[in-house]
C-alpha positions as CSV (number, residue, x, y, z in Angstrom):
1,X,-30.4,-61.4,61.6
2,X,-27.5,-58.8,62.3
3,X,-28.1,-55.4,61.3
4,X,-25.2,-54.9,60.0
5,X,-25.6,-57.4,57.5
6,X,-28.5,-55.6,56.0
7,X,-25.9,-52.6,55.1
8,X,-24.8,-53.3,51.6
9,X,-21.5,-55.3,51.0
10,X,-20.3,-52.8,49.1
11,X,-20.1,-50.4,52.0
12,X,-19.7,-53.1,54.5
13,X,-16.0,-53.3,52.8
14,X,-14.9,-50.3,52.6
15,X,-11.5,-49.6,54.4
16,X,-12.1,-45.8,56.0
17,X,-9.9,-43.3,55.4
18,X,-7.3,-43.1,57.3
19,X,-5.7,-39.5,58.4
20,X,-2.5,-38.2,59.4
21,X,-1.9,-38.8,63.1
22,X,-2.8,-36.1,65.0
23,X,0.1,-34.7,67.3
24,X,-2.1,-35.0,70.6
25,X,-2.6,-38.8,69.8
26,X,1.3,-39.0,69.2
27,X,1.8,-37.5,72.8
28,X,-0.6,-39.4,74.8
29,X,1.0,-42.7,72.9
30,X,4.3,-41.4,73.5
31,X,4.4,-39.4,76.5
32,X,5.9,-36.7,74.3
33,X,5.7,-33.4,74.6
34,X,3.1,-31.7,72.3
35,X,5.1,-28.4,71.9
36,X,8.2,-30.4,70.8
37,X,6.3,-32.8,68.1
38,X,6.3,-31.7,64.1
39,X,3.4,-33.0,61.8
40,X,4.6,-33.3,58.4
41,X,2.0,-35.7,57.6
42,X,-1.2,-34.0,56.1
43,X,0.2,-31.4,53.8
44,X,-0.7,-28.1,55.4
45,X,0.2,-24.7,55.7
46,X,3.3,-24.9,58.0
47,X,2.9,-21.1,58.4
48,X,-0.8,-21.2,59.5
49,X,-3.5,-18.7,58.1
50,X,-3.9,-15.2,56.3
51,X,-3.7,-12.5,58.7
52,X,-7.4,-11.6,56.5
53,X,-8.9,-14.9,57.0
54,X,-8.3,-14.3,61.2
55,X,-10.0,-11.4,61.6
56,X,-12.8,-12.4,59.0
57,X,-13.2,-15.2,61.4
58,X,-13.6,-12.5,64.7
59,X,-15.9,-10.5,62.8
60,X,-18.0,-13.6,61.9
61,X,-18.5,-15.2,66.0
62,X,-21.3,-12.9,66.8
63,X,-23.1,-14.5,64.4
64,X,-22.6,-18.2,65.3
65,X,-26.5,-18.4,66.8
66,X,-27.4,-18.3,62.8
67,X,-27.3,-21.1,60.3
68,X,-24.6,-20.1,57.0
69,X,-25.4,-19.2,54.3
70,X,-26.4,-22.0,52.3
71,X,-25.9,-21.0,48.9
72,X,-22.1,-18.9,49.9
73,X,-23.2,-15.8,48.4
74,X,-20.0,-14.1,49.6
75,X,-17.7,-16.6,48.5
76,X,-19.3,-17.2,45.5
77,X,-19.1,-13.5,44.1
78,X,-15.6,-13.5,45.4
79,X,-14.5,-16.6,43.2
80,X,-17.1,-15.0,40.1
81,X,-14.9,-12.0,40.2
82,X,-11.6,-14.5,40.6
83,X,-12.3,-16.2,37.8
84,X,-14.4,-14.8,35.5
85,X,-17.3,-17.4,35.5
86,X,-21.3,-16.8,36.6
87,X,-22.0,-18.2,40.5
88,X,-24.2,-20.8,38.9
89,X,-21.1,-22.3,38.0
90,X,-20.2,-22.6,41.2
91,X,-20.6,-25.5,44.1
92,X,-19.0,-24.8,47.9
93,X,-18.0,-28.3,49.8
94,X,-16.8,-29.4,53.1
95,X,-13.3,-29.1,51.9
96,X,-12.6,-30.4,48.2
97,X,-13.0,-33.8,49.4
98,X,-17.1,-33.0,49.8
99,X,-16.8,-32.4,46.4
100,X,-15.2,-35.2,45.1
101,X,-17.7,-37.0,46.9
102,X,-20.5,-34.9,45.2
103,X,-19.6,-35.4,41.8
104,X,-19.6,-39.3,42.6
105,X,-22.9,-39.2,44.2
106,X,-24.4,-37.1,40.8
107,X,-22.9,-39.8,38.7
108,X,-22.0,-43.2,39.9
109,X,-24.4,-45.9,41.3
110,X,-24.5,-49.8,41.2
111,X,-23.6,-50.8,37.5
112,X,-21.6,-48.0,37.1
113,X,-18.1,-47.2,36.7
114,X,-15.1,-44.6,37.9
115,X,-11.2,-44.1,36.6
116,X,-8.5,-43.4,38.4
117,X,-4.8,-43.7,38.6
118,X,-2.7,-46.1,41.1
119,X,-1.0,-44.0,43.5
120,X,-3.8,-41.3,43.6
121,X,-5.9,-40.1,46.3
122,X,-7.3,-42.1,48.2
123,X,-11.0,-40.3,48.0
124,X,-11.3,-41.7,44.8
125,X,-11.7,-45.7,45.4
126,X,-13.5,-45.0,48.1
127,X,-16.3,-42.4,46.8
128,X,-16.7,-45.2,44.4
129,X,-17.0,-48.1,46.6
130,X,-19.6,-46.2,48.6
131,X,-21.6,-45.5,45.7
132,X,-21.9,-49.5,44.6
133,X,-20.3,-48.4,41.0
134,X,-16.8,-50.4,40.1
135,X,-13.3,-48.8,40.1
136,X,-11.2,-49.2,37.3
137,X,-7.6,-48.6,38.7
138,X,-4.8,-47.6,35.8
139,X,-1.0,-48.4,36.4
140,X,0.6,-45.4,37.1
141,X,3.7,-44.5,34.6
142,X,6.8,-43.9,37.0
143,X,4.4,-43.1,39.8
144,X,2.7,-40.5,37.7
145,X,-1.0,-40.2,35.9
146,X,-1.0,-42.3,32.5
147,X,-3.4,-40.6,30.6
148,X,-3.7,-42.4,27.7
149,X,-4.0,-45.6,29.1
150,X,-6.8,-44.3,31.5
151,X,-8.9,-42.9,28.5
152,X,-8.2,-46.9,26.8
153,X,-10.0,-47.6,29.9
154,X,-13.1,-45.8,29.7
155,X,-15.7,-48.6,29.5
156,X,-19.6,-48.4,28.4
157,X,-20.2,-48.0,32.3
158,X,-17.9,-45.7,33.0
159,X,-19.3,-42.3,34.0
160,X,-16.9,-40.4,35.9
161,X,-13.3,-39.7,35.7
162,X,-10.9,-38.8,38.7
163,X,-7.4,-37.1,38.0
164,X,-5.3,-35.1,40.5
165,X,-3.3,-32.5,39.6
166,X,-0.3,-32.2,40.9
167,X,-0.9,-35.8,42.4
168,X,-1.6,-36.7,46.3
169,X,0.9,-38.6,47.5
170,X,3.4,-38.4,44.4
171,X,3.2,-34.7,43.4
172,X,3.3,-35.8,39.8
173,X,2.3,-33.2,37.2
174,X,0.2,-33.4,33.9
175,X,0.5,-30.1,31.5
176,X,-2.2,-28.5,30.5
177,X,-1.9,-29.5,27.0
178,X,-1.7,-33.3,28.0
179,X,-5.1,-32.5,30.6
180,X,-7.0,-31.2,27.7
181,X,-5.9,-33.6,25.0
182,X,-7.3,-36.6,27.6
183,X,-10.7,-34.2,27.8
184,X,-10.8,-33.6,23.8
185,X,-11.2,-37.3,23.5
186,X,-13.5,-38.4,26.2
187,X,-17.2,-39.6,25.7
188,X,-19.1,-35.8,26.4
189,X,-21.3,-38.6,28.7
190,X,-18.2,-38.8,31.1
191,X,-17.8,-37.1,33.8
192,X,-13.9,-35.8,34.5
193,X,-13.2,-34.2,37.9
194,X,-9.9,-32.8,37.6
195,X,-8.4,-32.1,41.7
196,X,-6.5,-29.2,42.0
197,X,-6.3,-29.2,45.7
198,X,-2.6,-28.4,45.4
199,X,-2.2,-25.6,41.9
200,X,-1.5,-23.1,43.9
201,X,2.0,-24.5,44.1
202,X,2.7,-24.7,40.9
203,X,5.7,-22.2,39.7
204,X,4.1,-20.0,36.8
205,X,5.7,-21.6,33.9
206,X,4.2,-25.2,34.7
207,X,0.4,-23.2,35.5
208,X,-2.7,-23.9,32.8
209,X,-5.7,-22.1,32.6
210,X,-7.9,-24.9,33.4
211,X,-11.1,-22.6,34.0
212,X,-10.5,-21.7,30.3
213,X,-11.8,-25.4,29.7
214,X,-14.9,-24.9,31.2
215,X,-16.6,-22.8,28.1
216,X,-15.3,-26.1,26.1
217,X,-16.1,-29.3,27.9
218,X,-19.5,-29.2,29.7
219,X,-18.3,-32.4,31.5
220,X,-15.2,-30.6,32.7
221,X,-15.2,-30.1,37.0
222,X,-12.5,-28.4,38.7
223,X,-12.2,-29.1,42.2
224,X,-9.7,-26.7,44.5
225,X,-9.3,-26.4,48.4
226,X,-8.6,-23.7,50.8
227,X,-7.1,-26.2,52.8
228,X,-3.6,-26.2,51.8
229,X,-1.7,-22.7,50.3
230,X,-4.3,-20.4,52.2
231,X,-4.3,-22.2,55.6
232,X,-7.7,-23.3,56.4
233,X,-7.3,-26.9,56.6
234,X,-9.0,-27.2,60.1
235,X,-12.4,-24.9,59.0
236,X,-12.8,-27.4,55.8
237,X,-13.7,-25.5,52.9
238,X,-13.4,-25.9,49.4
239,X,-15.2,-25.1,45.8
240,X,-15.7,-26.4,42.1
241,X,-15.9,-25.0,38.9
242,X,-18.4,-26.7,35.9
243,X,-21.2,-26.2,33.8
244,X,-24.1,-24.3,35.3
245,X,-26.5,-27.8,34.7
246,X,-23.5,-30.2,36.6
247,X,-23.5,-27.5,39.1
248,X,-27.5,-28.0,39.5
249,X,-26.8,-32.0,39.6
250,X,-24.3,-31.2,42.4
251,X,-26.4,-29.1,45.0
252,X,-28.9,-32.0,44.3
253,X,-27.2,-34.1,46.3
254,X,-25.5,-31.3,48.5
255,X,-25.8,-30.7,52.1
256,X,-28.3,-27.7,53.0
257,X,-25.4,-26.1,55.0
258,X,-22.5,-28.1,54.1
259,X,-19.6,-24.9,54.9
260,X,-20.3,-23.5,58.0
261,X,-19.7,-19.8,58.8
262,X,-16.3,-19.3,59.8
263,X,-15.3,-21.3,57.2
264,X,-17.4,-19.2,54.2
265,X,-15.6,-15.9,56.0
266,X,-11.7,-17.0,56.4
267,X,-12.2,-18.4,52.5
268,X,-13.7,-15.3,50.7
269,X,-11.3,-13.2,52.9
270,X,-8.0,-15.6,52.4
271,X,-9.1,-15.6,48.7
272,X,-8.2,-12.0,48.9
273,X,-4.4,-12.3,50.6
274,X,-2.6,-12.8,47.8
275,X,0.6,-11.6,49.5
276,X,0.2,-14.5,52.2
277,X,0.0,-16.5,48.9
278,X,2.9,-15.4,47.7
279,X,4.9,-15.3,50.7
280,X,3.9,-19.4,51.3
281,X,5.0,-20.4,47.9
282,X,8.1,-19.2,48.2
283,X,8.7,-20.8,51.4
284,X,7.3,-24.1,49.9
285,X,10.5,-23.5,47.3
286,X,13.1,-22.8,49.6
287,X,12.0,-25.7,51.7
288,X,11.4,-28.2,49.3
289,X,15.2,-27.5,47.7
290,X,16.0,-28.1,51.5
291,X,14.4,-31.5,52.1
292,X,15.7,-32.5,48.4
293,X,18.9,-31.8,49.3
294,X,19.3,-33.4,52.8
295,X,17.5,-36.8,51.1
296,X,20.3,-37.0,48.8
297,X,22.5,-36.9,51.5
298,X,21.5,-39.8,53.2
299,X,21.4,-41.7,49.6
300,X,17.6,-42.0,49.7
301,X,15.3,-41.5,46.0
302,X,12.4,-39.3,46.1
303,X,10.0,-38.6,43.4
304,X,10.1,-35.0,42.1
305,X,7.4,-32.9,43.6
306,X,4.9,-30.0,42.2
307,X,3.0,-29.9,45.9
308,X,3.8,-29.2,49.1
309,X,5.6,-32.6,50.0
310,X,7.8,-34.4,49.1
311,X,7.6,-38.4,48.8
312,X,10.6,-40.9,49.2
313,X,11.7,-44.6,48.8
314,X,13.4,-45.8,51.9
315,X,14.3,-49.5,53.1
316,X,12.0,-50.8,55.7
317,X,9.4,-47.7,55.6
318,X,7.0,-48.9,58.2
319,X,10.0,-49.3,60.7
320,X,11.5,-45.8,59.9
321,X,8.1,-44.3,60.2
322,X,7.4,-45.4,64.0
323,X,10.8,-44.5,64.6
324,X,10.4,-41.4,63.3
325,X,7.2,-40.8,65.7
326,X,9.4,-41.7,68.8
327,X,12.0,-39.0,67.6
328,X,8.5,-36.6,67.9
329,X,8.2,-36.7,63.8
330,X,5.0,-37.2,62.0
331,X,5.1,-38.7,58.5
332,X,3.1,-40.4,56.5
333,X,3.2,-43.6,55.3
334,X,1.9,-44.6,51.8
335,X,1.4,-48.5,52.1
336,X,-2.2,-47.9,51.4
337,X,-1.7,-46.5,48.1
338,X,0.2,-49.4,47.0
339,X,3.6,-47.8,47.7
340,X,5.0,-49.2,51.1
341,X,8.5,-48.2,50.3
342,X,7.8,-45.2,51.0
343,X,6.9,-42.0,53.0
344,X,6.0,-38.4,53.0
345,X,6.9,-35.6,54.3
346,X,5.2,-32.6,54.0
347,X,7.5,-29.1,53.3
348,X,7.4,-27.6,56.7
349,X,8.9,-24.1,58.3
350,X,13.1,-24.3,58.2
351,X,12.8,-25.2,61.8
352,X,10.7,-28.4,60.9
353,X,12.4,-29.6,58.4
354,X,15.6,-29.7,60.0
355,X,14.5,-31.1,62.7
356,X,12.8,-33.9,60.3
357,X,16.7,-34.3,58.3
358,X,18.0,-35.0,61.8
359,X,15.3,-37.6,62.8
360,X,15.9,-39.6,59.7
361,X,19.5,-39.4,59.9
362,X,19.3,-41.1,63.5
363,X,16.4,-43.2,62.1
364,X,18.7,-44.7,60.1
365,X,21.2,-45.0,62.0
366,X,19.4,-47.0,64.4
């Protein structure tokens, strides 16, 4: 008999995740050069790291002989004093995504149940999938969350609840008052991980205090990233907020060493920057007016965006997208999420993004 069959069918179907392409795959397909390629495809920090993170990084390579810390001491006391909650409330991860696998791994299994929205991130099915537990996938309302129809789909099985905040790949928003009013009426036996991975975008009159909601809902998680705003997308690091006894559930099924070094150091440190912050938010909001204008230029509908990118409707999206990666542009396309229609772009530097307008204009053209 195979051994492959003996895996179980639920993992044995399970479409990986598939990343942005990386720009040195995009040269050696295209014989491009690397220097002359933009990635606008994965939602990073066009204007790279904290000036604290890199030289917490130098002063952390003697050390790489040791193992990390396991339990993030350092980032932990700097996210306590963030945030005003105990370290036992704390989890580190591999990036937020670690985490979101975590809190799947705590409370789904065969027989069990998730909810989640169409057109959310992808982690979600598949943390699911790989746990054996059954995905209950709400219709999104005009490409947004639908909150009340995703607590009318709680089931008896259902033990975990995924919602992203401002939404990967839509950049939807759900206030704070509409987040908490889904959590008021939940069973207390459900777990709801609310993803943050991209708050730190949100202009200050659309921001909640969702760490507030911790001291309320003991089945409450908020999960954030370093990965985006602060820059550190390529060390992986990320962190969750919950109840002290969820938190024990989580470094149950936790990797010993799950952040490694450099990454526990850029974090604590970028933590601290709040002027590279700053500086990138503002940049996300002159560059997002920037895309939004030049779409409407070439006649094309995107949905409005809290994030860092920006997603569009455009005829043929699968034939503008490879001729976008000829022109030395890298998008991403969302036919996986049940949107193949469309694209998105991440908000890159000025530079970037003109050069992006002016690749779609010819890619239309063509």
């Amino acid at each position: 008999m195979d051994l492959c069959e003996q895996s179980p069918s639920y993992i044995r179907a399970i479409a990986p995740y598939q990343p942005g392409k990386p720009i040195s795959e995009l040269a050696r397909e295209m014989g491009l050069d690397e220097r002359k390629i933009v990635k606008l495809a994965s939602n990073e920090n066009p204007f790279g790291i904290s000036p604290k993170a890199k030289a917490a990084i130098k002063r952390e390579l003697a050390g790489l002989a040791r193992y990390p810390d396991g339990n993030a001491f350092a980032l932990k006391a700097a996210l306590s004093r963030r945030y005003g909650v105990p370290q036992e409330c704390i989890v580190v991860g591999n990036g937020s995504n670690d985490l979101l696998e975590l809190a799947a791994g705590a409370f789904l299994a065969p027989g069990r149940a998730a909810v989640y929205s169409q057109h959310a991130f992808a982690v979600y099915p598949l943390a699911t999938q790989a746990r054996g537990a059954a995905g209950i996938v709400v219709p999104a309302k005009n490409y947004a969350h639908d909150l009340e129809a995703m607590l009318a789909a709680i089931t008896p099985e259902t033990r975990l609840v995924f919602i992203a905040n401002p939404n990967n790949p839509t950049g939807t928003f759900a206030t704070g008052a509409e987040l908490e009013n889904f959590i008021a009426n939940l069973r207390r036996d459900v777990a709801v991980v609310v993803d943050e991975a991209y708050s730190e975008y949100l202009p200050p009159n659309l921001r909640y205090d969702s760490v507030a909601l911790l001291g309320k809902y003991p089945n409450f998680i908020v999960t954030r990233t370093f990965s985006k705003v602060y820059g550190l997308a390529g060390l992986r690091v990320g962190y969750a907020l919950m109840h002290p006894d969820v938190a024990d559930l989580l470094n149950r099924v936790r990797q010993p060493f799950n952040v490694n070094s450099l990454a526990l150091a850029a974090a604590a440190a970028a933590l601290e920057d709040r002027k590279f912050v700053v500086k990138s938010c503002k940049m996300n909001r002159q560059g997002m007016r920037s895309l939004e204008r030049g779409l409407k230029a070439l006649g094309l509908e995107f949905i409005p965006s809290r994030a860092n990118f920006l997603t569009f409707s455009v005829s043929r999206a699968r034939a503008v997208y490879e001729k976008l990666l000829r022109l030395g542009v890298i998008v991403r396309p969302l036919a996986n999420y049940d949107m193949p229609d469309h694209l998105r772009v991440t908000v890159g530097t000025p530079k970037e993004n003109e050069k992006f307008l002016k690749a779609l204009r010819a890619a239309l053209d063509e």
